[in-house]
C-alpha positions, 0 to 999 in steps of 0.5 A, spaced: 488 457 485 492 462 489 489 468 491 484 470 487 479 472 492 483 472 498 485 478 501 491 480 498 488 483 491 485 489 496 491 490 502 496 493 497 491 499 497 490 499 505 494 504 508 492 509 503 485 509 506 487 508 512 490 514 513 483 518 512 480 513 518 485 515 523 484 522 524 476 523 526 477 519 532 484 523 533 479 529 531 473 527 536 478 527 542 483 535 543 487 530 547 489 527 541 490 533 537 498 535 534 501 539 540 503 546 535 508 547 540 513 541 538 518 545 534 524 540 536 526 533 534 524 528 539 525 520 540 519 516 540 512 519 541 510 524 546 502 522 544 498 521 550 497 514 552 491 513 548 489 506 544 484 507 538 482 502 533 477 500 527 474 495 524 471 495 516 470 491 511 473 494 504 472 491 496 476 492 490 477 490 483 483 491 478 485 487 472 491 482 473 498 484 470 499 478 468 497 474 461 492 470 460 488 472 467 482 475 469 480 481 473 480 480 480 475 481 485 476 481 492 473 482 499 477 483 505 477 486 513 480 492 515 483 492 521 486 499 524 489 499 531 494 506 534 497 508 540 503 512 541 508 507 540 505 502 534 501 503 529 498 497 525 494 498 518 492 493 513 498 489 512 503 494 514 505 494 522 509 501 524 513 502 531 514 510 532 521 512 533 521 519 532 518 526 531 520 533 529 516 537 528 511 535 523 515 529 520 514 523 523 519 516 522 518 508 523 520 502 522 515 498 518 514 491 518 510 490 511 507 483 508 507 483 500 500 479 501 498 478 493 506 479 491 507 472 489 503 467 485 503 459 483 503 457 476 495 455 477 493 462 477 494 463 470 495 460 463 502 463 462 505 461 469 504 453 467 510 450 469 513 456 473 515 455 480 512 458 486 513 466 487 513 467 494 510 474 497 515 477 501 516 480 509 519 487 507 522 490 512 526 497 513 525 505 515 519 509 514 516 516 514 510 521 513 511 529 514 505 533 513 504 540 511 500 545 509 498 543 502 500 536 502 502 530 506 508 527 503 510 519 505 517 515 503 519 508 505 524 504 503 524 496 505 527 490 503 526 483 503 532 478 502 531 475 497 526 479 494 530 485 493 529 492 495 523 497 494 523 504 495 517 509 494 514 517 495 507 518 495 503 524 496 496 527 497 491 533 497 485 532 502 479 537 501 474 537 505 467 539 504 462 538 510 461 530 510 465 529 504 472 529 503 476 529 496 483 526 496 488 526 491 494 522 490 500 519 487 506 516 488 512 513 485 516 507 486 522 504 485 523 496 484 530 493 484 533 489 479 533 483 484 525 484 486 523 484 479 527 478 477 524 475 482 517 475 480 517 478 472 524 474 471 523 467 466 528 462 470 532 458 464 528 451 466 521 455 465 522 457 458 517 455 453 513 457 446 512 464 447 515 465 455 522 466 453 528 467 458 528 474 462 533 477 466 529 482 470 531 490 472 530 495 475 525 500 474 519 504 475 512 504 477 508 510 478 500 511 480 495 516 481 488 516 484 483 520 487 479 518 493 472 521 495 470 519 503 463 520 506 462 520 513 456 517 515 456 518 522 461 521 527 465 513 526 462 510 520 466 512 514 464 511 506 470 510 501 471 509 493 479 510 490 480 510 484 485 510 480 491 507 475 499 504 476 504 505 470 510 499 471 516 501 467 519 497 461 523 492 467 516 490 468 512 490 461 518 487 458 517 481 461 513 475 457 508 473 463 506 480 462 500 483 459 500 491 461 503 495 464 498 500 465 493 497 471 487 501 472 483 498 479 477 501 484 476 500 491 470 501 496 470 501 503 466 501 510 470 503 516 466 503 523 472 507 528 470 506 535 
């Protein structure tokens, strides 16, 4: 059965924890710090010439959209690699292109690892073709503020349509450990939803009717404690909850549209 404990029921939550990761080492070292000068628009990265990288080992456990299938459990490693001109966190590889002062834009190449599905993951999608997880590429930024960090991406992937998202978080530190919570907004087109939720004609039967996909909507909100161990080992659980809309409940392979999940991770960053 296709991914039912491999990597991807776990990748889509990465680069939200990967994000706390980054910066102990950035911190330990003031040559990596912002420079509070920049108060201009610059093209790529003026960071110094730096590499830093991390290894870990993350789990998670969430319930399947689809009808008829368990919950899934998953372990997977986490692999952190950043220097001035790349960035390379879970599944999502980011070229640096530019900065103004606090705001920083990428191009980003995304694997949808767990976004397709074979017709033997589930009882509902016996007799469905093979969805297949989709390359997504397309601009993405980051500005970070005094109260919160604020992201957006928009990507595409041929067939698979295109996908737009804005997310934010709060981070509060409390000696060694550190409470982050976050939400975020996603916009799914009508061609990416009737790519995976849709019902071809040739695929209908009792109870799986056709379905034409739509545009629509998925929201989450979640909230991450990390703990630091020690000056490189890092602790994390992230909890929380996504909501699709009706372009995606409204399918019959469906099962809810509400999917709570939770995640723990250990990162050791050199």
């Amino acid at each position: 059965m296709k991914n039912r404990y491999d990597l991807s029921r776990v990748y889509p939550f990465l680069p939200i924890v990967l994000l706390h990761f980054t910066a102990p080492a950035a911190a330990a070292d003031p040559a990596n710090r912002p420079d509070d000068s920049l108060s201009s628009f610059t093209w790529f990265s003026d960071e110094p010439k730096h590499t830093q990288w991390g290894l870990g080992l993350g789990a998670g456990y969430e319930k399947s959209i689809y009808k008829d299938d368990n919950a899934q459990f998953s372990v997977v490693p986490l692999v952190l690699v950043e220097n001035r001109w790349f960035r390379l966190r879970g599944p999502a590889a980011d070229i640096k292109i530019a900065r103004w002062e606090s705001v920083a834009f990428t191009l980003r190449a995304e694997y949808g690892l767990g976004d397709g599905y074979e017709s033997s993951d589930a009882s509902i999608l016996k007799g469905m073709d093979e969805r297949k997880d989709g390359l997504w590429l397309g601009p993405a930024m980051e500005w970070e503020t005094p109260l919160v960090t604020f992201s957006a991406r928009y990507l595409f992937a041929g067939n698979k349509g295109q996908k737009a998202q804005l997310g934010l978080e709060r981070k509060w530190d409390y000696g060694e450990v550190s409470l982050t919570p976050h939400a975020g907004v996603e916009w799914l087109s009508d061609k990416n939803i009737d790519y995976y939720y849709g019902v071809r004609e040739h695929e209908t039967r009792a109870g799986r009717s056709t379905f034409e996909g739509k545009s629509t909507y998925r929201l989450s909100a979640g909230v991450r404690v990390d703990y630091d161990l020690t000056a490189h080992q890092t602790l994390s659980v992230d909890a929380g909850v996504s909501h699709a809309g009706s372009g995606i409940s409204d399918s019959p392979i469906v099962d809810s549209a509400t999917l709570p999940a939770i995640r723990l991770a250990y990162f050791y960053h050199f």
